[in-house]
Each structure stands twice: as structure tokens, then as C-alpha cells.
DSSP file (Angstrom, degrees, kcal/mol; ACC not computed):
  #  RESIDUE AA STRUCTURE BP1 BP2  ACC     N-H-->O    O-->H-N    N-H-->O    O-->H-N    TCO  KAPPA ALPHA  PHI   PSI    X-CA   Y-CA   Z-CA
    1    1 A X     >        0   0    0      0, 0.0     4,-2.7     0, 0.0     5,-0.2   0.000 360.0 360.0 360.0 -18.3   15.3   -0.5    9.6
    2    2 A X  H  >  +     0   0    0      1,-0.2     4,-1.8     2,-0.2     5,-0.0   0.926 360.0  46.7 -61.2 -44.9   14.6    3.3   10.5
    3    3 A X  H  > S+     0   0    0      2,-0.3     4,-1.7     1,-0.2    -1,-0.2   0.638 110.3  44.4 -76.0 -31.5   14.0    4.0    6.6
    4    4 A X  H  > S+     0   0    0      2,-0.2     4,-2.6     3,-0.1     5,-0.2   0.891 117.0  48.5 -93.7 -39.5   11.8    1.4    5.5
    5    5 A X  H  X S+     0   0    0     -4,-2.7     4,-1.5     1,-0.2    -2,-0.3   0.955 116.6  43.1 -60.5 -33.3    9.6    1.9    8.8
    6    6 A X  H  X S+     0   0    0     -4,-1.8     4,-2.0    -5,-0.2    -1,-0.2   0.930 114.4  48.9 -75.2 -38.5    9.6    5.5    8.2
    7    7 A X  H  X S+     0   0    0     -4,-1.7     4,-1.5     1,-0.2     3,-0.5   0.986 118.5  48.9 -61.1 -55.1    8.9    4.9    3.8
    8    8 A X  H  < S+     0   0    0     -4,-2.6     4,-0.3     1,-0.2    -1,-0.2   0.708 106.5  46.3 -40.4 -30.6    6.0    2.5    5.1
    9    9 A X  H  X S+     0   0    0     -4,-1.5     4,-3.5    -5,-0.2    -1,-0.2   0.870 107.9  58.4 -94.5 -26.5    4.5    4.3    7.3
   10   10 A X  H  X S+     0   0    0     -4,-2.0     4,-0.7    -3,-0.5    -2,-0.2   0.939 106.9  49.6 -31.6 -63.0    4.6    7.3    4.7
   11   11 A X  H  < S+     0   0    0     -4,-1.5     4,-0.3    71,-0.5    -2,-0.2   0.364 107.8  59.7 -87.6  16.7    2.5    5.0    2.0
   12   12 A X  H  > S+     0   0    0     -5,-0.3     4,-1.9    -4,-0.3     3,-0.3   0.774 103.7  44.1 -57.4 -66.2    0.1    4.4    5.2
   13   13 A X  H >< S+     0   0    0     -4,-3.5     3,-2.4     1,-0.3     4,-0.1   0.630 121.7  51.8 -57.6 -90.7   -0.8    8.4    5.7
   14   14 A X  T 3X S+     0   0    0     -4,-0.7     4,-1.6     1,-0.3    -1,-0.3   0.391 111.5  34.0 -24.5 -45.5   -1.2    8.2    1.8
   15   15 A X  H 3> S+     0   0    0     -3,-0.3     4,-0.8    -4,-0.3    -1,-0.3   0.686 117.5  58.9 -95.2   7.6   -3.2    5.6    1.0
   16   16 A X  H <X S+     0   0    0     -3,-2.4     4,-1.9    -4,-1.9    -2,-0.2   0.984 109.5  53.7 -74.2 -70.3   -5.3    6.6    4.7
   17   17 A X  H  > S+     0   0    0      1,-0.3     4,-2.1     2,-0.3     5,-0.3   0.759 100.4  51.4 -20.9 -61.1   -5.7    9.9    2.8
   18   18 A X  H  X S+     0   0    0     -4,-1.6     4,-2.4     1,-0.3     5,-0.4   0.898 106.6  58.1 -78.3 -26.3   -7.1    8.7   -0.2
   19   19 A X  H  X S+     0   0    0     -4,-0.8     4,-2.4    -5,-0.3    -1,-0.3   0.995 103.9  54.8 -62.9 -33.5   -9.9    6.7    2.0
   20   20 A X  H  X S+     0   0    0     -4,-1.9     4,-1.3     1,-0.2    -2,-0.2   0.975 105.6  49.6 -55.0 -63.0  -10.8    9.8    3.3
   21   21 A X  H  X S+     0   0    0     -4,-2.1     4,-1.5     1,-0.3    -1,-0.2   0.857 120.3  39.1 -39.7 -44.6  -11.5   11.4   -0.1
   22   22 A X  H  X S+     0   0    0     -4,-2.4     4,-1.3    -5,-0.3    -1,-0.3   0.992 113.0  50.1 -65.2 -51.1  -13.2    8.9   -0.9
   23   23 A X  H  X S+     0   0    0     -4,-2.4     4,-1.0    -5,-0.4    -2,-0.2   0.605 112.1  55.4  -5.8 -61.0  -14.8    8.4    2.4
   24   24 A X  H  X S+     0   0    0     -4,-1.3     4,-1.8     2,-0.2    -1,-0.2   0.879 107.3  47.0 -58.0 -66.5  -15.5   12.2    2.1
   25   25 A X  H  < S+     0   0    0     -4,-1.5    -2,-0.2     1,-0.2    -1,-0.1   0.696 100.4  61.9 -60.5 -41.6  -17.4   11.9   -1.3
   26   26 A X  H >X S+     0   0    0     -4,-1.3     3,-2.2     2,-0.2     4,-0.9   0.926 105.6  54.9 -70.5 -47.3  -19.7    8.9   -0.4
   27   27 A X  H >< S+     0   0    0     -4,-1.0     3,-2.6     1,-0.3    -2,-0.2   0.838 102.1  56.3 -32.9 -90.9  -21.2   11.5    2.5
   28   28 A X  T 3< S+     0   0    0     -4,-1.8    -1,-0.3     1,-0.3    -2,-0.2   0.661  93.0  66.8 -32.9 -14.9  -21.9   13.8    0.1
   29   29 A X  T <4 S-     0   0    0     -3,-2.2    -1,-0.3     1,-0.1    -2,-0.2   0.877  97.7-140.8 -65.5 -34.5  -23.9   11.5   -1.8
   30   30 A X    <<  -     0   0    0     -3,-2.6    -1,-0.1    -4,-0.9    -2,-0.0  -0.035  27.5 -65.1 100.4 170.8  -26.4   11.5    0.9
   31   31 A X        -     0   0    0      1,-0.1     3,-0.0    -2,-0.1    -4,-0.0  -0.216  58.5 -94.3 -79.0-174.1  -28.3    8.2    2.0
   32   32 A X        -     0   0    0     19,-0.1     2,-0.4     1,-0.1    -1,-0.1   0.115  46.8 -90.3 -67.1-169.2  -30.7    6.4   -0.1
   33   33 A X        -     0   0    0      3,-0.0    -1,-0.1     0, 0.0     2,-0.0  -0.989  43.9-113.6-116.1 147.2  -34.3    7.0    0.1
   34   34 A X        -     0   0    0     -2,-0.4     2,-0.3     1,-0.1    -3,-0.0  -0.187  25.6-119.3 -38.3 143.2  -36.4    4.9    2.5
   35   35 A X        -     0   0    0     -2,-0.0     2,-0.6     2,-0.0     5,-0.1  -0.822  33.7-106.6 -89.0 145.6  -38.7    2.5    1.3
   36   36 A X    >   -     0   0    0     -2,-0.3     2,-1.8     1,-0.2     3,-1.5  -0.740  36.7-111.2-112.1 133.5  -42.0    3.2    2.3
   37   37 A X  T 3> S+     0   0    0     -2,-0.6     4,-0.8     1,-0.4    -1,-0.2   0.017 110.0  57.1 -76.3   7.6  -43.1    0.7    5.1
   38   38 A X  H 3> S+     0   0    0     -2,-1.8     4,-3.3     2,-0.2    -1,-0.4   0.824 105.7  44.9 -73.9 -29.6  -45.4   -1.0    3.3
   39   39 A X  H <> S+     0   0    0     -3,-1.5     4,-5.1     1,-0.2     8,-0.2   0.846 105.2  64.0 -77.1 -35.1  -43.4   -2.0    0.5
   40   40 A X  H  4 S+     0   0    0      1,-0.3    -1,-0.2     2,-0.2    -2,-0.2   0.927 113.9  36.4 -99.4 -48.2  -40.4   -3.1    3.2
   41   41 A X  H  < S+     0   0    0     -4,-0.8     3,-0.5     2,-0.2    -1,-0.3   0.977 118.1  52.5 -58.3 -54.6  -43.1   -6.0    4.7
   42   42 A X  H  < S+     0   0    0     -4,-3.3     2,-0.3     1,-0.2    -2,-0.2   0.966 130.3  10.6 -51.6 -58.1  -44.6   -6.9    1.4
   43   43 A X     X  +     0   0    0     -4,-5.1     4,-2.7     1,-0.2    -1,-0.2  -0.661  66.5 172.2-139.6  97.0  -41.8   -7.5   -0.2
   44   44 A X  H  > S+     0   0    0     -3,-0.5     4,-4.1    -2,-0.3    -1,-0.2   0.902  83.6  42.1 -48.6 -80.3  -38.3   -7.8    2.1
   45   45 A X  H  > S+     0   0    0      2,-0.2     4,-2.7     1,-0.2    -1,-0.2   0.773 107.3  54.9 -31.5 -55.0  -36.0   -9.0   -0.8
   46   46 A X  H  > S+     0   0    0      2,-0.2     4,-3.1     3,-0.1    -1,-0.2   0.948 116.1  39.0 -44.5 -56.2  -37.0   -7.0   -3.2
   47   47 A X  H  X S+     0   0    0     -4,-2.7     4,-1.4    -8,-0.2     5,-0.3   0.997 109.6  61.7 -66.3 -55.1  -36.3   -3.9   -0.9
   48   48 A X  H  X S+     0   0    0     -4,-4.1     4,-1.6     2,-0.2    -2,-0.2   0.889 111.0  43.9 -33.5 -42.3  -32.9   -5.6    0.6
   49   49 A X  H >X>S+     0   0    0     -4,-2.7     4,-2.1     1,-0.2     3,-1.3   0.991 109.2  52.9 -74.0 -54.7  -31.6   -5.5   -3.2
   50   50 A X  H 3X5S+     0   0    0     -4,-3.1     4,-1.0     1,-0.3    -2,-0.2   0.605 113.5  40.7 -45.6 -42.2  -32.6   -2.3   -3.9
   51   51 A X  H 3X5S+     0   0    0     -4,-1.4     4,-1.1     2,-0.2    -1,-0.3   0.481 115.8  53.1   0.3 -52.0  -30.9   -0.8   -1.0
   52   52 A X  H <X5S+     0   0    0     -4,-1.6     4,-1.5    -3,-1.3    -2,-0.2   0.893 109.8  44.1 -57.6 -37.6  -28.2   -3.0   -1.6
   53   53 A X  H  X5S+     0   0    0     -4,-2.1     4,-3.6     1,-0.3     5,-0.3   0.888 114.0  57.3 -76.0 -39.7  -27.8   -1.8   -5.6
   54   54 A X  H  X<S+     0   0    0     -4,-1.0     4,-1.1    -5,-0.6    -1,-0.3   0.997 112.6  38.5 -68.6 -46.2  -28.3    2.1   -4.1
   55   55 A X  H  X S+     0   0    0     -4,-1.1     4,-0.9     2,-0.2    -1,-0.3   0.743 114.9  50.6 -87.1  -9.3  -25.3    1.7   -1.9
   56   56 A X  H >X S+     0   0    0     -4,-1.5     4,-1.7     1,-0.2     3,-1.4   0.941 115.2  44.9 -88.0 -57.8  -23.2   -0.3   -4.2
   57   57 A X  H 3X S+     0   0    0     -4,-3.6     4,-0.9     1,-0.3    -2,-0.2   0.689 110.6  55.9 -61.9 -10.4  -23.9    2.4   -6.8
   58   58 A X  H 3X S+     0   0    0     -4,-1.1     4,-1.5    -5,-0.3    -1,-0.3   0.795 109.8  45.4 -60.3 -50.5  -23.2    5.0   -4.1
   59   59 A X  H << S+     0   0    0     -3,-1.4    -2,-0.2    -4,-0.9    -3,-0.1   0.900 116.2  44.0 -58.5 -50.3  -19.6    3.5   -3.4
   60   60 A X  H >X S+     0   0    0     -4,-1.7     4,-2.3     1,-0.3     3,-1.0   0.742 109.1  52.8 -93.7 -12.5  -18.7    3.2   -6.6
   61   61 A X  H 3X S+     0   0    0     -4,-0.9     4,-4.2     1,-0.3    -1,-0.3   0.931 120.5  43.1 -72.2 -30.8  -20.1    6.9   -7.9
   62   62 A X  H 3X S+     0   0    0     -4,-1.5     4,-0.7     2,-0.2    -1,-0.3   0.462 111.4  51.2 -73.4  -1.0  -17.9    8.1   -4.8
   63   63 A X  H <> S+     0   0    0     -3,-1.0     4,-2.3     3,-0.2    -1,-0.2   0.710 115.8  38.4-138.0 -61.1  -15.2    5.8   -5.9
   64   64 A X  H  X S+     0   0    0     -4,-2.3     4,-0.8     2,-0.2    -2,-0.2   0.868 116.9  54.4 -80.8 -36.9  -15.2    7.2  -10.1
   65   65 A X  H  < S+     0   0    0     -4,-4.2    -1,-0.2    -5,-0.2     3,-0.2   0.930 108.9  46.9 -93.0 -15.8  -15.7   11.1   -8.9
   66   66 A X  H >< S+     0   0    0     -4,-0.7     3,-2.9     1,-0.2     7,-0.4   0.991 112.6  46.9 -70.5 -56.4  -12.6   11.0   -6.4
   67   67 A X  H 3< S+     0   0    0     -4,-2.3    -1,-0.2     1,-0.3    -2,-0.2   0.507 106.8  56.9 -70.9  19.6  -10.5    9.6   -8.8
   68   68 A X  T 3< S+     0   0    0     -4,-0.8    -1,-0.3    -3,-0.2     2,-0.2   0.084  90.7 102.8 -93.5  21.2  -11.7   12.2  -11.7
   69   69 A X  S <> S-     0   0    0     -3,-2.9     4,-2.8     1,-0.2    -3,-0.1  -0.692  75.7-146.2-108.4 162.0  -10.5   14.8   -9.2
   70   70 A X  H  > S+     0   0    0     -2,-0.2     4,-0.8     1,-0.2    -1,-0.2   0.703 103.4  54.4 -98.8  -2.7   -7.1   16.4   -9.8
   71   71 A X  H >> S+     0   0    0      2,-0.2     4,-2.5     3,-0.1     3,-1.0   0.907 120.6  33.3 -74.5 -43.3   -6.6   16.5   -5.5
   72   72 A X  H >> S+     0   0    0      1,-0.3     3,-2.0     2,-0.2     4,-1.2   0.929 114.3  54.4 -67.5 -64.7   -7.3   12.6   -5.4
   73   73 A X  H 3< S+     0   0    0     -4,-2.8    -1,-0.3    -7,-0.4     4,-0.2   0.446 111.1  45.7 -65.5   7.0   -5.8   12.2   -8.5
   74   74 A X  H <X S+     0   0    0     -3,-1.0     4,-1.8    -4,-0.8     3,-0.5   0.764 113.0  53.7 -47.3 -58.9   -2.2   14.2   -6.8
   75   75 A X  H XX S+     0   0    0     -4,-2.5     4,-1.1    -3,-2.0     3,-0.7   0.949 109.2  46.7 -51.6 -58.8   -2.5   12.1   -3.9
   76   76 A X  H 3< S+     0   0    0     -4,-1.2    -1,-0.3     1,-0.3    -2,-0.2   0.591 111.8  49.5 -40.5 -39.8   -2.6    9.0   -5.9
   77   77 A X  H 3> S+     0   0    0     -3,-0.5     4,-0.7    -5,-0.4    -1,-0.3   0.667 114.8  40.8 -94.6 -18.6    0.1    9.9   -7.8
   78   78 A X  H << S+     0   0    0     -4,-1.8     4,-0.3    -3,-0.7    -2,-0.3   0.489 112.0  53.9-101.4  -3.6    2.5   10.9   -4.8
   79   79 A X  T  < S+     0   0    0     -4,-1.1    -3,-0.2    -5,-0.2    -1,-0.1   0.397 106.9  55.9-111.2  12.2    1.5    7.9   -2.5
   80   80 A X  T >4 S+     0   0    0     -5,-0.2     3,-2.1     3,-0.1     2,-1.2   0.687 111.3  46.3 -81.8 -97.3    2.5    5.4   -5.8
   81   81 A X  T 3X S+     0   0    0     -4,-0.7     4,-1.8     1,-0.3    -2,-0.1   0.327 111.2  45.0 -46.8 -13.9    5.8    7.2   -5.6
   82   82 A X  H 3> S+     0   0    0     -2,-1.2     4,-0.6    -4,-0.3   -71,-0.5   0.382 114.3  60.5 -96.0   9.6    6.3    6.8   -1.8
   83   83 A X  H <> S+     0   0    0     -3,-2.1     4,-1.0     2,-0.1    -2,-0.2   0.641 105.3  39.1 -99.5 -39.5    5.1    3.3   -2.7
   84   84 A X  H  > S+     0   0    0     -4,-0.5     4,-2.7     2,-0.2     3,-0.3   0.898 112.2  64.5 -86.4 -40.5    7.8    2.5   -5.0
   85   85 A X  H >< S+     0   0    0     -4,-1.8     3,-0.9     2,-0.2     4,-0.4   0.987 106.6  41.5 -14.6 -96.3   10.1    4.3   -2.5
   86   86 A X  H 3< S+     0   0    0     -4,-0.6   -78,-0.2     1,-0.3    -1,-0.2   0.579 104.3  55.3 -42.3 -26.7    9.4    1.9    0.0
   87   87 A X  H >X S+     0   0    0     -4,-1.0     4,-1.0    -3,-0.3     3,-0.9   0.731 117.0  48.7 -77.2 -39.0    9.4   -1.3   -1.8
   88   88 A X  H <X S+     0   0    0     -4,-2.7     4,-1.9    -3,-0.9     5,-0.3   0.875 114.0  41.6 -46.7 -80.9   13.4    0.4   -2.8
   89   89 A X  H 3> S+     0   0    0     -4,-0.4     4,-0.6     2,-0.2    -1,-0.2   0.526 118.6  54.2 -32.4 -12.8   14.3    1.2    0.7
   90   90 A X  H X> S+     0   0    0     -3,-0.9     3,-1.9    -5,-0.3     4,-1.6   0.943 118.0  30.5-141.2 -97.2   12.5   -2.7    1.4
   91   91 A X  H 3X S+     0   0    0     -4,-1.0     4,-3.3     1,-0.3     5,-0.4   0.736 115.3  57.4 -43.1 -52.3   14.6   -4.8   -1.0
   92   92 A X  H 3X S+     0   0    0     -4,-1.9     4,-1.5    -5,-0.2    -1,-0.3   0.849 118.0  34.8 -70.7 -33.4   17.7   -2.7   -0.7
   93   93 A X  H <X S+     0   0    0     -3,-1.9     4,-2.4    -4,-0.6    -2,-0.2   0.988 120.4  50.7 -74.3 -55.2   17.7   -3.3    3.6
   94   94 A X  H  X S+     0   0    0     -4,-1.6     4,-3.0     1,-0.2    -1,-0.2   0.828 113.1  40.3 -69.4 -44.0   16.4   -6.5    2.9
   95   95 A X  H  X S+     0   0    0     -4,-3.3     4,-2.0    -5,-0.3    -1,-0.2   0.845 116.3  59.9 -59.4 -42.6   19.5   -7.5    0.0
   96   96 A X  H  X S+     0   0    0     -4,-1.5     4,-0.9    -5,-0.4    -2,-0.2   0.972 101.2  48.9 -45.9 -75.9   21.6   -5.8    2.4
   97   97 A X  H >X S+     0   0    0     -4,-2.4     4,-2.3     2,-0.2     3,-0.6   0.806 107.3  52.8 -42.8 -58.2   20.8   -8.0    4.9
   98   98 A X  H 3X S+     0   0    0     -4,-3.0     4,-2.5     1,-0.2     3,-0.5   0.971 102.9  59.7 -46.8 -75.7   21.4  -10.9    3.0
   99   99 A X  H 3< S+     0   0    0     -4,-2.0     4,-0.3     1,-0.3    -2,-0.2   0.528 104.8  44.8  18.4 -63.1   24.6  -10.0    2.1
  100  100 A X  H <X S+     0   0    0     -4,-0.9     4,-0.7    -3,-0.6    -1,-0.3   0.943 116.3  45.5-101.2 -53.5   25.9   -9.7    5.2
  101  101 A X  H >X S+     0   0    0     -4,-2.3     4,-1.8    -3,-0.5     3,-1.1   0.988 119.9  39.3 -47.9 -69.0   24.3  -13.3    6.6
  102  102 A X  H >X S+     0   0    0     -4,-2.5     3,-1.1    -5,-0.4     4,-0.7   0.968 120.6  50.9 -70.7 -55.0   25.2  -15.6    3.4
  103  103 A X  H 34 S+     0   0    0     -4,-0.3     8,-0.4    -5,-0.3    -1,-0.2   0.649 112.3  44.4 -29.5 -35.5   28.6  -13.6    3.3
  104  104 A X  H << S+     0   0    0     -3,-1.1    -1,-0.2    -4,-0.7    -2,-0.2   0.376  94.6  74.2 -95.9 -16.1   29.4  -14.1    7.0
  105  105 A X  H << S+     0   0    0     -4,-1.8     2,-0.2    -3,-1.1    -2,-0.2   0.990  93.0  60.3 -75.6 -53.1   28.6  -17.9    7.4
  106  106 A X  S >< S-     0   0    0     -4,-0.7     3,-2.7     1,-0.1     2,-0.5  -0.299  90.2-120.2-108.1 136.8   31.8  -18.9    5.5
  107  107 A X  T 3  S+     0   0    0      1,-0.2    -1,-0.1    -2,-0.2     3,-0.1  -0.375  87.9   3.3 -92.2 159.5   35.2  -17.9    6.8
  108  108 A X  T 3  S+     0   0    0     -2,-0.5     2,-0.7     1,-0.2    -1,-0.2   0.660  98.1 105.9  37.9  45.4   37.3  -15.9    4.7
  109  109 A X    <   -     0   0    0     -3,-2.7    -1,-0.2    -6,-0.1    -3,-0.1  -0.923  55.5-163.7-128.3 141.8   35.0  -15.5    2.2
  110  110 A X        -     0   0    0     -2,-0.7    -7,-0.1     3,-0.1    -6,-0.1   0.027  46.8-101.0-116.0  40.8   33.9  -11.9    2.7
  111  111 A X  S    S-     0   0    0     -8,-0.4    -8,-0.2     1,-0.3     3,-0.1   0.716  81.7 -45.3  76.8  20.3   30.4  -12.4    0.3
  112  112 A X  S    S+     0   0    0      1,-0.3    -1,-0.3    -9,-0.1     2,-0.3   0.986 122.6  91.5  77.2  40.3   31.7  -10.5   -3.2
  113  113 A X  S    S-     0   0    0      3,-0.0     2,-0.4     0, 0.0    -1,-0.3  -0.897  85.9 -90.9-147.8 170.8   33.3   -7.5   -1.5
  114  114 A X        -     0   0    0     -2,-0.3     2,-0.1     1,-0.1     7,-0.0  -0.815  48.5 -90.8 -98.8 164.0   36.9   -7.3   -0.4
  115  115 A X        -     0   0    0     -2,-0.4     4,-0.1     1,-0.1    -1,-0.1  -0.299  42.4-128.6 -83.1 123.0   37.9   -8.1    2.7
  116  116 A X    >   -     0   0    0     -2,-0.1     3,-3.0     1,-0.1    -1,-0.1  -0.081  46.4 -77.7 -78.3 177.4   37.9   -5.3    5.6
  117  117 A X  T 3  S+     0   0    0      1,-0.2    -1,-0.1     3,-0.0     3,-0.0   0.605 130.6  39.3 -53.7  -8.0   40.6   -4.5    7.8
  118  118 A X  T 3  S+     0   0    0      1,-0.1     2,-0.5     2,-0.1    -1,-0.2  -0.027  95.9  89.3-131.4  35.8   39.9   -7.7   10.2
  119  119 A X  S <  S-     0   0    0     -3,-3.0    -4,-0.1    -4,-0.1    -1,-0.1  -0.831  78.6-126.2-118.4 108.6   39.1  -10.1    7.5
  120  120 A X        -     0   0    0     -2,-0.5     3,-0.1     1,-0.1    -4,-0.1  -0.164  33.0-104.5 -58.8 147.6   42.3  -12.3    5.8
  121  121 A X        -     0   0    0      1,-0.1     2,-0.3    -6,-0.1    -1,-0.1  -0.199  41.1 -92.0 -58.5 145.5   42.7  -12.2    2.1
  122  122 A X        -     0   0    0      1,-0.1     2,-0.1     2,-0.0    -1,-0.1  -0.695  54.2-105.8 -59.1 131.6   41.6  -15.4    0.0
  123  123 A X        -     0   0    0     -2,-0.3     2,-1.8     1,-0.1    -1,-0.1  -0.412  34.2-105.3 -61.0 126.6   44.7  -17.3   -0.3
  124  124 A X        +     0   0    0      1,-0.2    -1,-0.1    -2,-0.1    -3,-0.0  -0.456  42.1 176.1 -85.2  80.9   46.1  -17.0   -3.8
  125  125 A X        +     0   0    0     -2,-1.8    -1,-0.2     2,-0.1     2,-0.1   0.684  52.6  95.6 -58.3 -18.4   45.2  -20.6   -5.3
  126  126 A X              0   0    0      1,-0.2    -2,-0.1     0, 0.0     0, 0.0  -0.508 360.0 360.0 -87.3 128.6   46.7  -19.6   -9.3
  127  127 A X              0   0    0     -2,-0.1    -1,-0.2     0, 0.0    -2,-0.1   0.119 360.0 360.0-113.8 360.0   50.8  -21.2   -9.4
């Protein structure tokens, strides 16, 4: 259970990283421009989309220029592999696990493995 918290919590600091970069990138865009206060009484909506459309185009410029970058695009590529890690370590505990439950309900059937040192052999049914 040590291994799979530990892989998980790896493709946490990764994909935490890459919000940052990104995070990072939308700053640097700077804010929008105010609207100038006449406009924002005459017409409310109009300025609420526009504002909206500037910060959605904001996200997304921040969004396309970390992942042209060859730091994001490292990161990206080493928190998919601690990503696939963990989904191993994940399945293999988890298979494991099974294993040992559907293996252990029935007695002397020891689950597809041979039988340990406190387990009796299957009884030789072939005359």
C-alpha cells in the first residue's frame, strides 16, 4: 500500500507542477483592459462577454504557450510516466490482493499457486 500511496502522490507533485506553469504563464499575460465606465452602465452584457471572451482567450493563450514549452512539455512527459507507474503499482497491489481473498476463501485450494508450507496438497483425483 506504501508504493501505490507513494506513485500517487508522485503524479500529484506532477500534475500540481504543471498548474503552476500554467498558472505562472496566465500572470504574465497581464489583466484585461478595463472598460471605461461609461460603457460598463450603458451596456452591462455586452462588457460581461467581452471580459469573459478576454479571460477565456487569456486561459487558453497560457494554456497553448506552456505546452509549446520544452520545461512544460518535460514535465508532461515525466508525470505521464509516473502516471502509468502508478496505475502498474495500482492494479498489480490491487490483483495481488485479489489473489489472496478469492484464493483463501476455499480450503485447500491455494488460488493457482502451489500450496506453502502450511497448506495440504490437492488430493490426487486421476486413478
Amino acid at each position: 500500500m506504501d508504493d501505490m500511496k507513494r506513485a500517487w502522490d508522485e503524479v500529484g507533485d506532477g500534475f500540481t507542477k504543471l498548474g503552476k506553469m500554467i498558472s505562472e504563464r496566465y500572470r504574465d499575460h497581464g489583466t484585461p483592459e478595463a472598460a471605461p465606465s461609461g460603457a460598463a452602465t450603458d451596456n452591462a452584457v455586452s462588457d460581461a462577454i467581452r471580459r469573459a471572451t478576454e479571460e477565456l482567450d487569456r486561459a487558453f493563450t497560457s494554456l497553448g504557450d506552456t505546452l509549446r514549452d520544452n520545461a512544460a512539455q518535460d514535465q508532461m512527459r515525466e508525470t505521464g510516466k509516473k502516471l502509468t507507474e502508478a496505475l502498474k503499482t495500482t492494479f498489480t497491489e490491487v490483483s495481488d490482493e485479489i489473489r489472496r481473498t478469492v484464493g483463501g476463501n476455499r480450503p485447500g485450494d491455494s488460488g493457482g499457486r502451489p500450496p506453502g508450507p502450511d497448506e495440504p496438497s490437492a488430493p490426487d483425483t486421476q486413478a
